[in-house]
C-alpha positions as CSV (number, residue, x, y, z in Angstrom):
1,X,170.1,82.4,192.4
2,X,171.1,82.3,188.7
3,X,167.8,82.6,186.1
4,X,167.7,79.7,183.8
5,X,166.7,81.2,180.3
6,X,164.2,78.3,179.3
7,X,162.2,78.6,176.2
8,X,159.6,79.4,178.2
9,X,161.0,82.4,180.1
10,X,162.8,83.9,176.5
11,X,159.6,83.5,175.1
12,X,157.3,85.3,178.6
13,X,160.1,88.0,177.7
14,X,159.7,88.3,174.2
15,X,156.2,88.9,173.7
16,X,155.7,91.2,177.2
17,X,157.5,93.6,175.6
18,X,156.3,92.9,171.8
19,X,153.1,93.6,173.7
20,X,154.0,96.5,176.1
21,X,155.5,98.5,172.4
22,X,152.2,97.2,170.9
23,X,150.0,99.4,173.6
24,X,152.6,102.2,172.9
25,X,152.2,102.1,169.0
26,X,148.4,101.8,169.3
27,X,148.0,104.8,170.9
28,X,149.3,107.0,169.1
29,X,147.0,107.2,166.3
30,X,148.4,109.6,163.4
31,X,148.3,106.9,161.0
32,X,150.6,104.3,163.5
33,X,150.3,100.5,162.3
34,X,150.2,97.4,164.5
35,X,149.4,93.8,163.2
36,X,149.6,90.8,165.5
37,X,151.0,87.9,163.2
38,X,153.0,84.9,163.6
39,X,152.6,85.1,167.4
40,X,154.5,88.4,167.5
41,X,153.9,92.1,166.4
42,X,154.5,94.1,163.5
43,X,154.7,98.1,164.4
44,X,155.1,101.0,162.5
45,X,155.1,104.8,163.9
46,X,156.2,106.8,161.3
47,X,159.1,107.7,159.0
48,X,162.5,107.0,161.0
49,X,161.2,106.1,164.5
50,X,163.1,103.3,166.6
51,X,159.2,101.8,166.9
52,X,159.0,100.6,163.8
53,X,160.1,97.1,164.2
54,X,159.0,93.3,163.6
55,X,159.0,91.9,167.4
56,X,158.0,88.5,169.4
57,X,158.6,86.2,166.2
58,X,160.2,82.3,166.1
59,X,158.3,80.7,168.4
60,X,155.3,80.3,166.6
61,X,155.2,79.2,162.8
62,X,155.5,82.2,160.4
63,X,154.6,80.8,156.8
64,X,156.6,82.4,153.8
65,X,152.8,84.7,152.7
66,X,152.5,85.6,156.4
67,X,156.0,87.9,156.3
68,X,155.5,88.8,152.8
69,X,152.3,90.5,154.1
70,X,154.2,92.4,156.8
71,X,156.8,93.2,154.1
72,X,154.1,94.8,152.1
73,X,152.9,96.6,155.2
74,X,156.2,98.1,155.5
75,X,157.2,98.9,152.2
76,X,153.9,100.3,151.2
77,X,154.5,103.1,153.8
78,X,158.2,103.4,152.9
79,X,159.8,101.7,155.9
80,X,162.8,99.9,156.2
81,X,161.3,96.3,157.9
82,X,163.6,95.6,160.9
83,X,162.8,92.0,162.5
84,X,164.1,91.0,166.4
85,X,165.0,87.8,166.9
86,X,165.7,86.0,170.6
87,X,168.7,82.8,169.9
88,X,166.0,80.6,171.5
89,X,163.5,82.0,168.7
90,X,162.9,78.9,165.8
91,X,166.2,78.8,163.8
92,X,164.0,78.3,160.6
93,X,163.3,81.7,160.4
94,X,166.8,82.9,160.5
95,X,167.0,80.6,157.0
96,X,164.1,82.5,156.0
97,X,165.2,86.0,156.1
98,X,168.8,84.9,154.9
99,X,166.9,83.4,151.3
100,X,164.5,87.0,151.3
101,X,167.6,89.0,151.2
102,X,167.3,90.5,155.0
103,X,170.8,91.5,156.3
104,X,172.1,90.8,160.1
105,X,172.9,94.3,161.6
106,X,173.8,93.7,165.1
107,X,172.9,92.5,168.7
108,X,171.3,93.4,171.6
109,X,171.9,91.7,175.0
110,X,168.1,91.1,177.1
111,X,169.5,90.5,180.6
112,X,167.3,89.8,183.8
113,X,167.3,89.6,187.6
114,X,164.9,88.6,190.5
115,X,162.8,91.3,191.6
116,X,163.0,89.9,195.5
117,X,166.8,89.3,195.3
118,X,168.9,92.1,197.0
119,X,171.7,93.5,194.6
120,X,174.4,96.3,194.8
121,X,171.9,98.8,193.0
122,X,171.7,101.7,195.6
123,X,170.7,105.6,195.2
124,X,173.7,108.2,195.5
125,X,173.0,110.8,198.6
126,X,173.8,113.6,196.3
127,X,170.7,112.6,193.5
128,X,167.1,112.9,194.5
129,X,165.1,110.7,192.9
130,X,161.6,111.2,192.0
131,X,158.1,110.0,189.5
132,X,157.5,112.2,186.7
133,X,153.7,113.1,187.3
134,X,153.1,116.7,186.1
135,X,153.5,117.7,182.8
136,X,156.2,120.2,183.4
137,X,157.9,117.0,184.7
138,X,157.1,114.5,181.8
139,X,158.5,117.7,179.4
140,X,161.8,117.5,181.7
141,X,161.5,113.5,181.2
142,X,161.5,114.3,177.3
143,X,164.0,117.0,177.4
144,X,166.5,115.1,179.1
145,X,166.1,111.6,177.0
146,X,166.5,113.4,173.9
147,X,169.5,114.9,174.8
148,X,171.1,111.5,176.4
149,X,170.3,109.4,174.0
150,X,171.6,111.6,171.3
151,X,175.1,112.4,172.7
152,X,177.9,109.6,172.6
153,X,179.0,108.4,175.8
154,X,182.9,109.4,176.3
155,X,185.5,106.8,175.3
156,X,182.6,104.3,174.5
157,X,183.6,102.9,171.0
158,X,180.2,100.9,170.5
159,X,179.1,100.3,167.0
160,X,175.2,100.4,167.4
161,X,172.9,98.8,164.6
162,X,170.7,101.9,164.6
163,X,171.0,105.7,164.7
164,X,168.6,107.9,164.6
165,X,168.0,111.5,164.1
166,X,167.1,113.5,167.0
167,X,163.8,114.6,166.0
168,X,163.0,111.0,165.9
169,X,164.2,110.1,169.4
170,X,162.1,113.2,170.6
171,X,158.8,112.2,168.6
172,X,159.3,108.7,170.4
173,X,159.4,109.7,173.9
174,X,156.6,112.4,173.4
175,X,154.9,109.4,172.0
176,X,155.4,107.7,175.7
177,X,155.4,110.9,177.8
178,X,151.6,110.7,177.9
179,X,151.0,106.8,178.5
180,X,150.0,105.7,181.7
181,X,151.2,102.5,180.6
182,X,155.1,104.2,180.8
183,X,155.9,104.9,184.2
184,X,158.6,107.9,184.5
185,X,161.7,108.5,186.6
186,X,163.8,111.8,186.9
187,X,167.2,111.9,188.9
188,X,168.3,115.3,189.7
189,X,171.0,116.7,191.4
190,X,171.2,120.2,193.0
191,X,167.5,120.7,192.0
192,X,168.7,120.3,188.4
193,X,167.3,117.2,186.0
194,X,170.3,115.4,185.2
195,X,168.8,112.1,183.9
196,X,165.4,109.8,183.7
197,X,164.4,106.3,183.2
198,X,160.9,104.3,182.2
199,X,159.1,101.0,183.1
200,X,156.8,99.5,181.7
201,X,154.9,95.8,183.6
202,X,153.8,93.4,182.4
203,X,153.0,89.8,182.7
204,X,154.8,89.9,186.1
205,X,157.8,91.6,184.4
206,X,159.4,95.2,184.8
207,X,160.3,96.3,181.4
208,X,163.4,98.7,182.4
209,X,164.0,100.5,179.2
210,X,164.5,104.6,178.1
211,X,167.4,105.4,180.8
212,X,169.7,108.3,180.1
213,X,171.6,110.8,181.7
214,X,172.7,114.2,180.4
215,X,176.7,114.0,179.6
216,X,177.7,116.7,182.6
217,X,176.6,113.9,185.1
218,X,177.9,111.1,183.8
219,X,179.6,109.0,185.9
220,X,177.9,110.0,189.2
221,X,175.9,107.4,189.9
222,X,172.4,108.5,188.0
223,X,171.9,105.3,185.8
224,X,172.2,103.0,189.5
225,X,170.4,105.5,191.1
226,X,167.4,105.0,189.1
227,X,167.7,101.6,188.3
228,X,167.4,101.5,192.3
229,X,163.9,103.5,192.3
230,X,162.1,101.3,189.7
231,X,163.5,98.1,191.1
232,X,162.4,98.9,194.1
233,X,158.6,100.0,192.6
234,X,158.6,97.1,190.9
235,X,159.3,94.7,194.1
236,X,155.7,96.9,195.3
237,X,154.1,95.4,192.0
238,X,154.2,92.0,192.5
239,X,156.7,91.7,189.9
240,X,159.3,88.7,189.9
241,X,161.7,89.4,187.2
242,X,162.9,92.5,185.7
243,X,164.7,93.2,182.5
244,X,167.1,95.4,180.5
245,X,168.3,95.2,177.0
246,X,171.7,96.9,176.1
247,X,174.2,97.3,173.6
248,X,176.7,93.9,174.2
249,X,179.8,95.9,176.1
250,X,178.2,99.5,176.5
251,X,178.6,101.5,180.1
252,X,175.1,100.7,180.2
253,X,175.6,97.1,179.9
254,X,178.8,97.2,182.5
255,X,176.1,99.3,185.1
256,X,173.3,96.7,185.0
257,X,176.0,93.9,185.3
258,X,176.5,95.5,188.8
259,X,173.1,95.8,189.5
260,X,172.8,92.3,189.8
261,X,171.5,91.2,186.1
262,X,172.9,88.7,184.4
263,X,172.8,88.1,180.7
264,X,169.6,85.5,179.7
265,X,170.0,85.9,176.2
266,X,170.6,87.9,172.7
267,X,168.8,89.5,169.9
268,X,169.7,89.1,166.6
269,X,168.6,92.9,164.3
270,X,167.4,91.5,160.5
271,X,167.3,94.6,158.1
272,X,165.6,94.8,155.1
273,X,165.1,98.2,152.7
274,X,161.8,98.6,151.8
C-alpha cells in the first residue's frame, strides 16, 4: 500500500530523527552543543563533523531573533550553520534564509516503507549477517564505515552537497560506536567484514541510516543484505514505518528503491559561513 506523505507523517519523520541525532550529540560531551528551538534542534559536534546541522525546523514558527540566536551559536564556535528543510516544512522560512544570505546546496531524498509489508529485500547465501556487540566488533563497524563512506562508488557521478574529511567521518561514527541508542550491523563474507549498517527507533520509526560497504564487495548484495537484517529487527520492535535518506539518483537510492521504499519526500541543505 503506497504511504501518503501528510504533514503529519513528514513532520513524525522530521523530528524522530532531529531527536534521535539530538541523543547522539548529547552524549558526547567534549564541548558538543544541542539547543531545542523553533520545534527543531540545533547541533554542533565539533569542527568539520556531518553532525553539525540545524534539523526538524518549518513546522513550527521560527521568529527572525530565534535563528539569529542559533546563528550566533554557530558562528561563535566557528561553524558553518547548515539548516534541513522537509518541502512540507513552512515555505516562510525558505524566504527567510534567502533575505539572511543562506545558499541552497543540494537535496536529499527521505524515503519510507511499511515495516509489516513484505518487499524484495532478501540476504545473499554467501554474506553472513550479524549485531555488532563486542568492541572488537563495534571497532570493525568503525573501520569499515570510514572506509565506505570515504571512497566514491564506481561510475556514480553524484554531486553531493557535503564532503568531508576522513578523520571527520571516523570521529562521527566513534561518536555512535558506543550508543546503545545506535544499533550495529556487520555483513561479512568469507569471515571477512565487508560492510555495516545502523538503526536507530524511534517514535515507532526505524531510522536506517550509516550503511556502507567496502569497495572490493560492491555489488554483491551487502547493502540488501543488511537492509534485510534491520528490517526484519525492526518488524520485532513494534515499528510501523522505516526510513532511509539518500542522495536523489545514488546506487544507494536505486537499492532501497528495490527494497520496497518509495520516495515520501525531499530535503532542501541551506548553507551559511559562519
Amino acid at each position: 500500500m503506497t504511504l501518503f506523505p501528510s504533514n503529519e507523517l513528514v513532520q513524525r519523520i522530521e523530528l524522530a530523527e532531529a531527536h534521535g541525532l539530538e541523543a547522539i550529540v548529547a552524549a558526547c560531551g567534549d564541548g558538543a552543543v544541542t539547543l531545542s528551538i523553533g520545534g527543531g534542534v540545533a547541533l554542533i559536534r565539533g569542527t568539520g563533523s556531518p553532525l553539525n546541522k540545524v534539523a526538524g525546523l518549518g513546522f513550527k514558527p521560527l521568529t527572525a531573533a530565534e535563528l539569529s540566536s542559533i546563528e550566533h551559536l554557530f558562528a561563535e564556535r566557528g561553524v558553518p550553520i547548515q539548516i534541513e528543510l522537509a518541502t512540507h516544512a513552512d515555505p516562510n522560512l525558505s524566504k527567510l534564509l534567502c533575505a539572511r544570505g543562506y545558499e541552497l546546496t543540494g537535496f536529499e531524498n527521505v524515503l519510507g516503507r511499511r515495516v509489516d509489508e513484505l518487499g524484495s529485500t532478501r540476504t545473499s547465501p554467501d554474506l553472513t549477517i550479524k549485531r555488532a556487540t563486542t568492541d572488537t566488533e563495534r571497532e570493525a563497524w568503525v573501520t569499515v564505515l570510514t572506509e565506505g563512506f570515504s571512497t566514491r562508488v564506481d561510475g556514480e557521478d553524484i554531486q553531493e552537497h557535503d564532503a568531508f574529511r576522513r578523520d571527520a567521518l571516523e570521529r562521527v561514527f566513534r561518536d555512535m560506536a558506543d550508543k546503545p541508542s545506535v544499533a550495529k550491523w556487520l555483513a561479512s563474507s568469507n569471515g571477512e567484514v565487508v560492510g555495516a549498517a545502523s538503526m536507530g527507533i524511534r517514535d515507532g520509526i526505524a531510522q536506517l541510516f550509516g550503511t556502507a560497504t567496502l569497495p572490493s564487495a560492491r555489488r554483491r548484495g551487502v547493502q540488501s543484505s543488511l537492509l534485510a537484517a534491520r528490517l526484519g529487527a525492526a518488524r520485532g520492535q513494534a515499528c510501523d514505518l522505516a526510513v532511509v535518506t539518500t542522495q536523489p539518483g545514488s546506487k544507494s537510492h536505486q537499492n532501497v528503491r528495490r527494497a520496497g521504499f518509495e520516495l515520501l519526500y525531499v530535503r532542501a541543505i541551506w548553507l551559511r559561513e559562519s
